[in-house]
N, C-alpha and C positions, 0 to 999 in steps of 0.2 A: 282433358276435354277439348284443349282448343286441335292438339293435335290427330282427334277424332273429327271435330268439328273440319279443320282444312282436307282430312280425307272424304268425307262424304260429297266436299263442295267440289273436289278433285273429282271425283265421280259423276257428279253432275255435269260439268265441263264435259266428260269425256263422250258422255247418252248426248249430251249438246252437240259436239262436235261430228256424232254419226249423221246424227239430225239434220244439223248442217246440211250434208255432204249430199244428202237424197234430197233437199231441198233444191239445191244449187241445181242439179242434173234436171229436176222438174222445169226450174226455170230458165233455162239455158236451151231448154229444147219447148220452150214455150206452149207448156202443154199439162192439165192436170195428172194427177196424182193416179197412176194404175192402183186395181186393188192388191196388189200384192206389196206394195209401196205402202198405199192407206194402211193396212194394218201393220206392216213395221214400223211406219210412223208411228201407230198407238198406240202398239206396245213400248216402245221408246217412253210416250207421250206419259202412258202411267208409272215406270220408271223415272222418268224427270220428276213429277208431281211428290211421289214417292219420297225418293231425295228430299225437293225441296221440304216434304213437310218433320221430315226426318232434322233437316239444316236447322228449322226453325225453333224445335222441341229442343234440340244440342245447347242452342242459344242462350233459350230459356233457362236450361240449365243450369248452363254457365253465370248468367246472375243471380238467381237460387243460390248457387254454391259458394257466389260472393257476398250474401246478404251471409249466409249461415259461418263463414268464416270471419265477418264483420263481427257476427255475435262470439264466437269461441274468442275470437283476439280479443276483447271486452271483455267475457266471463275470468281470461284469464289473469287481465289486470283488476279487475277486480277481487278475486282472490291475494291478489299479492302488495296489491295496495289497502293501508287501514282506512275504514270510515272515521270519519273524524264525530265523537258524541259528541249532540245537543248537552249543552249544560242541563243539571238535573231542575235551578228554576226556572225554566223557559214558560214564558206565560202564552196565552191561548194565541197572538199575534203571531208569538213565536213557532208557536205549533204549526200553523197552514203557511210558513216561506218554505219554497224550493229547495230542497236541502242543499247542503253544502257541497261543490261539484269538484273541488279539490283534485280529491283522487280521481277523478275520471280525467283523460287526455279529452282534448279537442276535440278528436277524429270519431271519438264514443259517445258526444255527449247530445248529437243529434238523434241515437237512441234513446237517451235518456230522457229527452225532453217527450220524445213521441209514447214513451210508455205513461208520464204523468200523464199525458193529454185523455192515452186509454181509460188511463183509470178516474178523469176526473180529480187529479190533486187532491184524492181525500184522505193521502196517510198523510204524518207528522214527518216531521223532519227525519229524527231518526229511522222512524216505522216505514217512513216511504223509501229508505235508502236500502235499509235491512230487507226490508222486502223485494223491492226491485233485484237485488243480488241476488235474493230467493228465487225470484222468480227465472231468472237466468240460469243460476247452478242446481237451484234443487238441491233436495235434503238426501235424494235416496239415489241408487243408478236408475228407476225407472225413468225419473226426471232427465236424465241425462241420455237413455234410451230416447225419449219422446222427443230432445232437441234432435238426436242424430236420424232420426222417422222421416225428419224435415227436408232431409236429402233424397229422399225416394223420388225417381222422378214421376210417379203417379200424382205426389202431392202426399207424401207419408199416409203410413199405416198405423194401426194399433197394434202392439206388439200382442198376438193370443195364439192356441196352440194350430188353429187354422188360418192360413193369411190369408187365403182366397175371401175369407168372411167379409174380412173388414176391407174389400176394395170399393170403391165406389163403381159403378159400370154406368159409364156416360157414355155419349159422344163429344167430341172436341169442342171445345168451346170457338167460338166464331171471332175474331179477330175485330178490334175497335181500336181505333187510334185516333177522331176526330178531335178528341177532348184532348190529345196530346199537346196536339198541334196549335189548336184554336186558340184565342186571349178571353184568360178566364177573367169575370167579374162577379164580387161576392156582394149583396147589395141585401143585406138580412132587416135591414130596418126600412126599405123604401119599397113600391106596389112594384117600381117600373126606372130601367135607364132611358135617358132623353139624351142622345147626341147631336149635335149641331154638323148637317154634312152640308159642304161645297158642293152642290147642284153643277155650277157653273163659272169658270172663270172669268176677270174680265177681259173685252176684248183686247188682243193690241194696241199699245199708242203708235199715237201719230208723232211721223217727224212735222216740227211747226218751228214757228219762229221766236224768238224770243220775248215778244208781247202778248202770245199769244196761251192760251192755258190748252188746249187740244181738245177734243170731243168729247161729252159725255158720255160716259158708259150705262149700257142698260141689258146688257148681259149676266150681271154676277150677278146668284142666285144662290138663295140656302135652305137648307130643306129639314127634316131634322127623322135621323133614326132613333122607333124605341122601341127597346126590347122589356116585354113584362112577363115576366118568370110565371110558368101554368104548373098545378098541380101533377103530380103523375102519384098514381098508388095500386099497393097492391094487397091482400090479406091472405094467410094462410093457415090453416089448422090442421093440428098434432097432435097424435094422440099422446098422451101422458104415459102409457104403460110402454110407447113405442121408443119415446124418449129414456124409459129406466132402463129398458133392456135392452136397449140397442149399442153392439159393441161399437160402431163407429158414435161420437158426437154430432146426435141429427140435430138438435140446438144451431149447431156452426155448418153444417152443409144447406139448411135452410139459409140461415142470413148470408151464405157467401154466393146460393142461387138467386136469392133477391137481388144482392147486389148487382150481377149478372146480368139477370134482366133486366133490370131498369138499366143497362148500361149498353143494351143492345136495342131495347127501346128508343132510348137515346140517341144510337147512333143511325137508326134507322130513318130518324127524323132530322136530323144534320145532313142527312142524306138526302130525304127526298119529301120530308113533310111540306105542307101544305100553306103553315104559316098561319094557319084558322085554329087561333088558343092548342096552338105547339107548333114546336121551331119551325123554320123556314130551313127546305133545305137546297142545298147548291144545284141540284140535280131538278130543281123548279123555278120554270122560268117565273120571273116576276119581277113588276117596275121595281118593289120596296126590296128584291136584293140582288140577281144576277138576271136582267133581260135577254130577250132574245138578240139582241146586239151581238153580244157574245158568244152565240153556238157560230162552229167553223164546220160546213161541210165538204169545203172544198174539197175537190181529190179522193173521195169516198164515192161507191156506190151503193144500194139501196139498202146492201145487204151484207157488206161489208166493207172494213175498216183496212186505207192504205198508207202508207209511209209519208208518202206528200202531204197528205191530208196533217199528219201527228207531229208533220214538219211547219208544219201552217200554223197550228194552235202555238206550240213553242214561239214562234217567232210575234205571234198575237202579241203576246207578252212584253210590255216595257221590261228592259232592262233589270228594272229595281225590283220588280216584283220575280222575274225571273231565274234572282237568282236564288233564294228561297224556296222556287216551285216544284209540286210532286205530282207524280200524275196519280190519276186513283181509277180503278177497272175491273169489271167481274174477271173472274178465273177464264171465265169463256170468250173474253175480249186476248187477253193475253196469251190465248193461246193461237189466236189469229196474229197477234204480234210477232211474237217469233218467229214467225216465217215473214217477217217481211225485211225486203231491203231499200236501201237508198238508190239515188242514181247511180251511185258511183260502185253499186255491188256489195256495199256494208252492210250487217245487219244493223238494224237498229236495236235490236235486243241485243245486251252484251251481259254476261251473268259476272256476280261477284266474283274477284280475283283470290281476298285472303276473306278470313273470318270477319275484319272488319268492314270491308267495303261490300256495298250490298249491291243489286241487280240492278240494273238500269234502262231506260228506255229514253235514247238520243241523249243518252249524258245525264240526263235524271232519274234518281228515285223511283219510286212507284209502289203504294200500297195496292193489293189484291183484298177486294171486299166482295164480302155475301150480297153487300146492300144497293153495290153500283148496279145501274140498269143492265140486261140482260137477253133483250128480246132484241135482233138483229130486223128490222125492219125501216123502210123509209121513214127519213124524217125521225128516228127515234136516236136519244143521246145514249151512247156507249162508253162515255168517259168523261175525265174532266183534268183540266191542266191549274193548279194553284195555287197561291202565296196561302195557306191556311191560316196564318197568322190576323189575316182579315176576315177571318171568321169569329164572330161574337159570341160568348156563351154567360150568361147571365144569373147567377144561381140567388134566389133567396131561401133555400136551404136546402141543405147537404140530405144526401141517404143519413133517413134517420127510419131505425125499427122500434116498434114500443113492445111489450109482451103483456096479454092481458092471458093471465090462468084461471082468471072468474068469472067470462063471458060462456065460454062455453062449459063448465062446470059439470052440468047436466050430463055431457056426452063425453066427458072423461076424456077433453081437449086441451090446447093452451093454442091461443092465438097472435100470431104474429101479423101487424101491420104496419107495412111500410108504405112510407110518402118522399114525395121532392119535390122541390120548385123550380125550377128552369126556362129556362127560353135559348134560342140561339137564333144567328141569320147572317148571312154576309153582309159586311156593311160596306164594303168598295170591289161593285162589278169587275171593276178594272181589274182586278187581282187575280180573275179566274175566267176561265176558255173551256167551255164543255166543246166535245167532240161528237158531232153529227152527221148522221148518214144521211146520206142525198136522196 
């Protein structure tokens, strides 16, 4: 895989490098794009895209393929290691402790703990160990079929005598990283976080004399951020007969589209909410998280986005926060990027070199989102430069689904509904530079 992986990103380099080349000639003869140019550019252009989305799914793979070799390397020490039995009087105390993790290495037993947590610790010592191994190897080769499913890069199938049946047919799911990056806080028992911010430094002292105590200060200033976690929900109904007969598990493609949306939900409002009972997002000016202090449009025109300008927000940036910082941009920003250079004739776009270094713009990062603004017009923001780490995410409860099979009874349904609590908002302006057209 990885050596599939460095071929396709070889390939991309290469569409890169034609790309280049017609660029450079446009610019050097300081003159737009003929249309016989324009369209080899775009055809390149959906080739590059191409690739890259090809680079991405490789990726993903590639950890896929590391989580399911995690689990075989486990299945197989567990096999070869004994469990050690519960003594036969173990009294009801003894019944609900962790079983005994002996036989499991170090490196396994961060599985082990994440399966108690699925199942709610409600087997016995021994029941939950026997089982957990069960759960892993299986009693028959179907079981053993269904781990290796896992590998498909669709997202596994049902082993039946048509495979086309059991695929799901989607579109690609849409790309979220805020909640990566952000500093999570879990606050289950409290309405709201209350932080104490530095508004204002104080002034400088004075050089004085030695009898002397210097000026009073009347500068420092404290203010306070608080984030109170808002409902988000959603419900769904299922028919009951769709659920027995359906070869894939709609049970599990419903709760993993739940979870989806509310996670695009989510991100949408990190993004650009409004901060009226759900999150504030960076892409919204405002005193309570990133003001208009902070949009740079220097070196931009109305309508688009220039080198000097993406050179400006970069430098905005203190040091400390800068070195941290990623830039974030619709696909249609970035494709304006890549054709851009420095003074000095560099592009500023440089693409990944090996599998692990990723693409960059003027030395940093940069995620590609659905949710960055999009609309190339005066005065509107097209990106953002930022320590994410100052971004606040506040949860008083997790994606949780309940299933009710009794409400809809009547209509030979079962219902699913899901809720979460959350909030989020920048809590230090300083940390972030949006990018604005003149």
């Amino acid at each position: 895989m990885i050596k599939k992986l460095n071929e396709l990103i070889e390939k991309r380099n290469t569409v890169w490098e034609e790309q280049k080349a017609i660029n450079d000639v446009v610019l050097k003869d300081n003159r737009k794009f003929t249309p016989e140019e324009t369209e080899k550019w775009e055809k390149m252009d959906r080739d590059f895209e191409d690739l890259t989305s090809q680079i991405d799914e490789v990726r993903k793979e590639i950890n896929r393929q590391e989580k399911v070799e995690q689990r075989n390397a486990f299945m197989k020490e567990a096999q070869t290691q004994a469990i050690k039995p519960s003594p036969e009087n173990k009294n009801e105390e003894e019944e609900n402790k962790l079983p005994n993790l002996d036989y499991i290495s170090e490196k396994y037993r961060g599985i082990f703990e994440e399966y108690r947590k699925q199942t709610n610790g409600k087997y016995s010592t021994r029941e939950y160990a026997d089982g957990y191994r069960q759960h892993l190897l299986g009693n028959s080769m179907e079981a053993q079929r269904a781990l290796q499913a896992d590998i498909d890069k669709s997202g596994g199938y049902l082993v039946t005598p048509e495979q086309f049946i059991a695929r799901l047919i989607m579109e690609l799911d849409n790309i979220v990283f805020v909640r990566n990056l952000a500093t999570i806080i879990s606050v289950p028992k409290a309405e709201s976080v209350g932080a104490p911010a530095l508004e204002s430094d104080p002034a400088d002292p004075v050089w004085t004399s030695e009898i002397k105590v210097g000026d009073e200060d009347s500068t420092m200033d404290f203010n306070k951020r608080s984030l109170t976690p808002q409902p988000l929900a959603k419900y769904i109904k299922i028919s009951e007969t769709l659920i027995r007969k359906a070869l894939l598990n709609v049970e599990d493609i419903v709760r993993q589209r739940l979870t989806y949306k509310f996670a695009v939900t989510e991100e949408y409002a990190f993004m650009r909410g409004n901060g009226a009972e759900q999150p504030l997002g960076v892409f919204t000016a405002s005193s309570a998280g990133i003001g208009t202090g902070r949009d740079v449009s220097a070196g931009n025109t109305t309508t688009a986005i220039r080198a000097d300008n993406l050179h400006n927000c970069l430098m905005t940036l203190k040091l400390q926060y800068r070195k941290n910082a990623v830039w974030v941009f619709h696909r249609d920003a970035i494709k304006q990027i890549r054709k851009l250079k420095t003074g000095d004739g560099d592009y500023i776009w440089r693409p990944g070199i090996a599998s692990e270094k990723p693409d960059t713009i003027l030395g940093k990062s940069y995620y590609e989102s659905e949710y960055a603004p999009s609309t190339f017009e005066s005065a509107a923001y097209v990106g953002i430069i930022g320590n994410f780490g100052q971004y606040w995410i506040v949860d008083a409860l997790d994606m949780r689904i309940q299933v009710n099979p009794y409400l809809y009874m009547a209509t030979n349904q079962i219902a699913y509904f899901a809720r979460k609590e959350t909030d989020g908002m920048p809590i230090d302006e300083n940390a972030f530079v949006r990018v604005k057209l003149a």
